[in-house]
C-alpha positions in Angstrom: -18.5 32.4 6.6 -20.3 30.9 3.4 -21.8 33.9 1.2 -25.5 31.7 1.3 -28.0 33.4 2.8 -29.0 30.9 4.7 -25.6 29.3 6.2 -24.8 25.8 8.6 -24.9 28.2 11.3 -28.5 29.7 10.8 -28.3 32.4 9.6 -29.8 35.3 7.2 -28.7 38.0 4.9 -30.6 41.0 3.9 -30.0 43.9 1.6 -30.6 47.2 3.0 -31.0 50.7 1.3 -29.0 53.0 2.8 -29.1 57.2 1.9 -30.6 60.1 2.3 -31.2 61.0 -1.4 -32.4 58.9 -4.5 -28.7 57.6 -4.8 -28.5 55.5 -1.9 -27.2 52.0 -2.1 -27.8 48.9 -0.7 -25.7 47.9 1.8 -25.4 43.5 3.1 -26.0 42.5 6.7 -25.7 38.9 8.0 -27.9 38.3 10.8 -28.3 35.3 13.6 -31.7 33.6 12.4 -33.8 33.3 15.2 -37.6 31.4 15.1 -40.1 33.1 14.3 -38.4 36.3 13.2 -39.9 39.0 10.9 -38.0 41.5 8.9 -38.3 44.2 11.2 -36.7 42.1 14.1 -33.5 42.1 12.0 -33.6 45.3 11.4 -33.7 46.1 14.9 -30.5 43.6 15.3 -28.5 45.5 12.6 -29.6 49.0 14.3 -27.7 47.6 17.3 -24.9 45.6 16.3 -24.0 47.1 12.9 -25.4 50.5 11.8 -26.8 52.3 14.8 -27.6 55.1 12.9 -29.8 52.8 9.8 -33.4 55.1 10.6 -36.1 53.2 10.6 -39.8 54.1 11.6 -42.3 51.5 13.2 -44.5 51.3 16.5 -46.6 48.6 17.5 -44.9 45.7 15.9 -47.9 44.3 15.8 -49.5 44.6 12.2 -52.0 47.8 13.8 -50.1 51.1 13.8 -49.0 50.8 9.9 -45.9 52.3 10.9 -43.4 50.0 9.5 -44.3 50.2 5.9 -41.1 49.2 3.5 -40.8 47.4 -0.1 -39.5 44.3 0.8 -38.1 41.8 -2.4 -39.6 44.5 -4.4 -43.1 44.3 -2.6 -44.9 47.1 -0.7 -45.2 45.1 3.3 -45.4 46.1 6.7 -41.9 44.5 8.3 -43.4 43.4 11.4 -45.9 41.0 9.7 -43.3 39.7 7.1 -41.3 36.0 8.1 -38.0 35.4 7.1 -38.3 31.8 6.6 -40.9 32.7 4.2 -37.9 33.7 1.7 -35.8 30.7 2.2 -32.0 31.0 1.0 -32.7 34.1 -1.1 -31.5 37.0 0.0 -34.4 39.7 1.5 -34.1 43.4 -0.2 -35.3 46.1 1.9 -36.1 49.4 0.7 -38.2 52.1 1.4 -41.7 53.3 -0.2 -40.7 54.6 -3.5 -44.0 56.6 -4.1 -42.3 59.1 -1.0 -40.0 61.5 -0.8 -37.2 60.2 1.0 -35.9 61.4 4.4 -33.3 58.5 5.4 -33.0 55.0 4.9 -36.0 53.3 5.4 -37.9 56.5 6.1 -40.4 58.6 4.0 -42.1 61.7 3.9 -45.5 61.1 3.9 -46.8 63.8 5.1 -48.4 64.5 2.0 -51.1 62.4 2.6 -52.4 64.1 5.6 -52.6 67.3 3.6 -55.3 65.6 1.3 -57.1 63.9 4.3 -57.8 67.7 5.2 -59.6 68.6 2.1 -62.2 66.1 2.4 -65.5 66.9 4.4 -65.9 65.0 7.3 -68.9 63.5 8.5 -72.3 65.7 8.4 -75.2 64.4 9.7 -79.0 65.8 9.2 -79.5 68.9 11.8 -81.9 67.4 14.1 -81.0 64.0 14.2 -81.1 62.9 18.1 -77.9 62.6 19.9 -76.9 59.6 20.0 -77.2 58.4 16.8 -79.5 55.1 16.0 -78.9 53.0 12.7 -79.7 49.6 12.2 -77.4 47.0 12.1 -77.9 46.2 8.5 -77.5 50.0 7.4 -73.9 50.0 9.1 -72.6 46.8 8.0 -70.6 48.1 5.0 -68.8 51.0 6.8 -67.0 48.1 9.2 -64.4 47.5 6.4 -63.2 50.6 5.8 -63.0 51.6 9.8 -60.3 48.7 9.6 -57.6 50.8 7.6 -54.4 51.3 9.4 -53.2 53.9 7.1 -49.7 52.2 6.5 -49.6 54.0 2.7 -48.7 50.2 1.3 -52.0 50.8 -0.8 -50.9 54.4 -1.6 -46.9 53.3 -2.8 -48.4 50.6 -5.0 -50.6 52.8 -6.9 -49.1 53.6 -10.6 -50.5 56.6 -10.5 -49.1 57.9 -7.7 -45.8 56.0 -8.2 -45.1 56.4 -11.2 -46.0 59.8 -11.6 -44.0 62.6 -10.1 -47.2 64.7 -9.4 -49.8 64.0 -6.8 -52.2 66.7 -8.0 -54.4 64.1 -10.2 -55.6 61.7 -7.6 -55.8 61.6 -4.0 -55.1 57.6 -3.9 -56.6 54.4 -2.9 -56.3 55.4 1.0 -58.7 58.8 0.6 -60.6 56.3 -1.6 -61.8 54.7 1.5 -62.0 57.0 3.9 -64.6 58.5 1.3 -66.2 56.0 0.7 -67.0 55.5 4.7 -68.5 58.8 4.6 -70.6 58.5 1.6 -71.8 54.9 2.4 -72.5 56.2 5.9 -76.4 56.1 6.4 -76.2 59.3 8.4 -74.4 61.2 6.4 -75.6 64.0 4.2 -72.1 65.9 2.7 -72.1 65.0 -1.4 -68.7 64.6 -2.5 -69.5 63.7 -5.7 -67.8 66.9 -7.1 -64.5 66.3 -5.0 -64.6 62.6 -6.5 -64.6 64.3 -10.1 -62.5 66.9 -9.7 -59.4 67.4 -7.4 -59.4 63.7 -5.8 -59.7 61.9 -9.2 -61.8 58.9 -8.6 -61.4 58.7 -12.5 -58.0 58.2 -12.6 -57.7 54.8 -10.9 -58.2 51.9 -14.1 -59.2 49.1 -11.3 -56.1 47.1 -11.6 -56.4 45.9 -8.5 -52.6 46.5 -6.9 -54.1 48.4 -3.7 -56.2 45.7 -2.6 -53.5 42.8 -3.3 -51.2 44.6 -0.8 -53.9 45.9 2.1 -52.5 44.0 5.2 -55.8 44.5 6.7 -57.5 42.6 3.4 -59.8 45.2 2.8 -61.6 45.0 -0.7 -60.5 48.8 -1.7 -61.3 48.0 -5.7 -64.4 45.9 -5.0 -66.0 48.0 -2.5 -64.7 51.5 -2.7 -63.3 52.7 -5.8 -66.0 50.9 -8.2 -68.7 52.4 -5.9 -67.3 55.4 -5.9 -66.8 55.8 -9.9 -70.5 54.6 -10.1 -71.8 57.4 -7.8 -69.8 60.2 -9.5 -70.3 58.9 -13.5 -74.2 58.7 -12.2 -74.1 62.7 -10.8 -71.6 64.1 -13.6 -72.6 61.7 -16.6 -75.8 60.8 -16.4 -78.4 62.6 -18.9 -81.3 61.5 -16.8 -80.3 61.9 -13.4 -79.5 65.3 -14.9 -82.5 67.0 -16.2 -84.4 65.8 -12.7 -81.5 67.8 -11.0 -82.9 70.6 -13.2 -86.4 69.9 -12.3 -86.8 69.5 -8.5 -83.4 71.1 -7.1 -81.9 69.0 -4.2 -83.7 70.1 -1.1 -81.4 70.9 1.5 -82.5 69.2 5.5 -83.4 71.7 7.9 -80.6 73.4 10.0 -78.8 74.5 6.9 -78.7 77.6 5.4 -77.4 78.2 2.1 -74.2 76.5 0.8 -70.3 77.3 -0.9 -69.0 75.9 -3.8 -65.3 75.5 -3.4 -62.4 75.0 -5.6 -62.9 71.3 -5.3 -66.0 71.2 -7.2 -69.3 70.3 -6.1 -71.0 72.2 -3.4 -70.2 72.4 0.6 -72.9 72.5 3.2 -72.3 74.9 6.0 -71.6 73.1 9.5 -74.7 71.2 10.4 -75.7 71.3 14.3 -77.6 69.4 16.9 -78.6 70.1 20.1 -75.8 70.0 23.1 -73.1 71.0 20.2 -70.3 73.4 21.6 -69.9 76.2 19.2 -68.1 79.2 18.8 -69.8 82.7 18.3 -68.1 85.1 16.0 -69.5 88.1 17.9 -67.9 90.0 20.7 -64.7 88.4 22.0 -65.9 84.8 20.3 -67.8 83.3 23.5 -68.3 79.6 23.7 -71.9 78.4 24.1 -74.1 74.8 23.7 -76.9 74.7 21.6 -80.3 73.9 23.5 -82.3 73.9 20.4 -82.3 73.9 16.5 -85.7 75.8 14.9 -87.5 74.8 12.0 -85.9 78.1 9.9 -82.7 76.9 10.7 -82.0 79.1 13.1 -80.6 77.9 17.1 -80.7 78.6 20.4 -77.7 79.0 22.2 -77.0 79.1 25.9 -73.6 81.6 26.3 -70.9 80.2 28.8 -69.5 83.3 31.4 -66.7 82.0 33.1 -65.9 83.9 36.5 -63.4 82.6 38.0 -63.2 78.5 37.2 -67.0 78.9 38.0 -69.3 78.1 34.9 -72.3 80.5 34.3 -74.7 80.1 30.9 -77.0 82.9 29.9 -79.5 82.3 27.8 -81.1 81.4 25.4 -80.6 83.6 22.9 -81.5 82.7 19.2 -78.9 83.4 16.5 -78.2 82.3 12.7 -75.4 79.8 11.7 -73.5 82.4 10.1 -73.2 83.5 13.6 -70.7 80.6 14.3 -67.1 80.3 13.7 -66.1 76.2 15.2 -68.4 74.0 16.0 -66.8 71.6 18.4 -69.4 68.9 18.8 -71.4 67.2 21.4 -70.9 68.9 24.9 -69.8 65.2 26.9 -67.2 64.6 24.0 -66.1 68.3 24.6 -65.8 68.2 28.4 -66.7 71.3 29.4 -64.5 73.1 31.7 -61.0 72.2 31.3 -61.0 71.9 27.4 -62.7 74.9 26.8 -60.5 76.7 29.0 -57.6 75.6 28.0 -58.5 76.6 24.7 -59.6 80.0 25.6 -55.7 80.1 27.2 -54.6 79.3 23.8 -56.6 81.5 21.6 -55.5 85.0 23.8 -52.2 83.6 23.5 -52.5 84.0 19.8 
């Protein structure tokens, strides 16, 4: 058969990395072109004529799950979105991310980037802000972009200074870019971050070249709308002379519900867990009995019905008024929670520990 990629007989030829360390090799498949197809369809076709052992991660095969993430013709893509008539007669390399450790073939490790997803503060609203939550429209417009990230790591693998690099400790990447910036730009929100932005997650590291964005399969405007944001907010808290000596001045006043505050390792300060009424928490006392919180006083302080199970039957005594220190988890909004099965299930869990 002719050594085109493209032959009289319609078909393709791709280049695939094959290995389980850095000194893999590429190894050539000739595939049956079929309409329509995408990479990740002939991959599937080599998996189960030719190499049933290539490994190979994807999901949805439908552009959502960001599973399929590879460097394809030297370009970080998702497989299933990627045509290959788009490439004509030229052969199609596939590799894996290079910015990841390598488990096998087309697989990565990226496990690393769950790790940093931990350190940042999740969402905090004010204390006594009425469940559920009402913003308007125009305040919430913004956030939509960054909800649309599908966390395929294309953005991530790009990066130079995570790619090029062998030592993630400077910045936490264009992805944790985002999912900051959908907290801080949150109208409800009330964590600072400012001093994770300048210290361990790096904000200042990024020099705006704009690689992230190119690749983002979901088109979000990373640069535009997150990082330069971002790098604004933090050079205006850590740089600015001004904004400085009225820090001095008149001291940030904390909103009611919150006591007192950490500073951590990651710079900045962290408020304590903020709570609203129907929360579930967690009481450190005793043997650690769940309870919802019926009320949250003006000193900060809540009142807290106890949950007594006897039997599967559900009995709450109360109230009784305790301090925030008081709580170890706070596990949000009793009808997210479910009351009953979850919380027993977890009680199973915790004496099992």
């Amino acid at each position: 058969m002719s050594t085109q990629t493209r032959t009289a007989y319609g078909s393709i030829v791709l280049r695939v990395f094959r290995g389980e360390t850095g000194d893999g090799r590429e190894e050539r498949f000739e595939v049956p072109a079929v309409e329509g197809m995408v990479v990740l369809d002939a991959i599937h076709y080599i998996q189960a004529n030719y190499a049933n052992d290539l490994a190979c991660r994807w999901n949805c095969k439908a552009a959502k799950c960001g599973s399929c993430s590879a460097e394809i013709n030297g370009r970080p893509r998702l497989m299933c979105k990627t045509r290959v008539d788009e490439f004509g007669k030229d052969e199609i390399h596939v590799w894996p991310m290079r910015a990841f450790p390598l488990i096998k073939d087309l697989v990565t490790d990226v496990s690393w980037n769950y790790k940093v997803n931990k350190e940042i503060p999740g969402f905090t609203p004010p204390a006594n802000e009425p469940i559920p939550y009402r913003m308007l429209p125009e305040d919430t417009e913004r956030v939509y972009e960054y909800r649309k990230c599908i966390e395929c790591f294309l953005c991530q693998d790009v990066c130079h200074v995570l790619r090029n690099h062998d030592d993630k400790s400077m910045y936490y990447g264009p992805r944790y870019m985002v999912r900051i910036a959908a907290l801080e730009m949150h109208p409800l929100d009330t964590q600072r971050r400012t001093g994770l932005l300048h210290g361990k997650a790096g904000v200042e590291m990024c020099n705006i070249t704009k690689c992230c964005q190119e690749v983002c399969p979901e088109h979000i405007k990373i640069t535009d709308n997150a990082i330069i944001p971002l790098k604004e907010r933090t050079a205006t808290e850590v740089y600015d002379p001004i904004g400085w000596m009225l820090r001095k001045v008149r001291p940030r006043q904390e909103p009611a519900g919150v006591t007192g505050g950490e500073t951590t390792e990651l710079g900045g300060v962290r408020l304590p867990q903020r709570f609203a009424v129907k929360d579930v928490v967690r009481l450190k006392s005793g043997d650690r009995p769940f309870a919802r919180v019926g009320g949250v006083r003006p000193d900060g302080k809540l009142e807290v019905w106890i949950l007594k199970m006897r039997g599967t039957q559900q009995h709450w005594k109360g109230p009784r008024v305790i301090g925030t220190s008081d709580v170890t988890n706070n596990y949000g909004p009793l009808d997210d929670v479910g009351i009953g099965s979850k919380l027993f299930e977890q009680t199973l869990v915790d004496h099992a520990e």
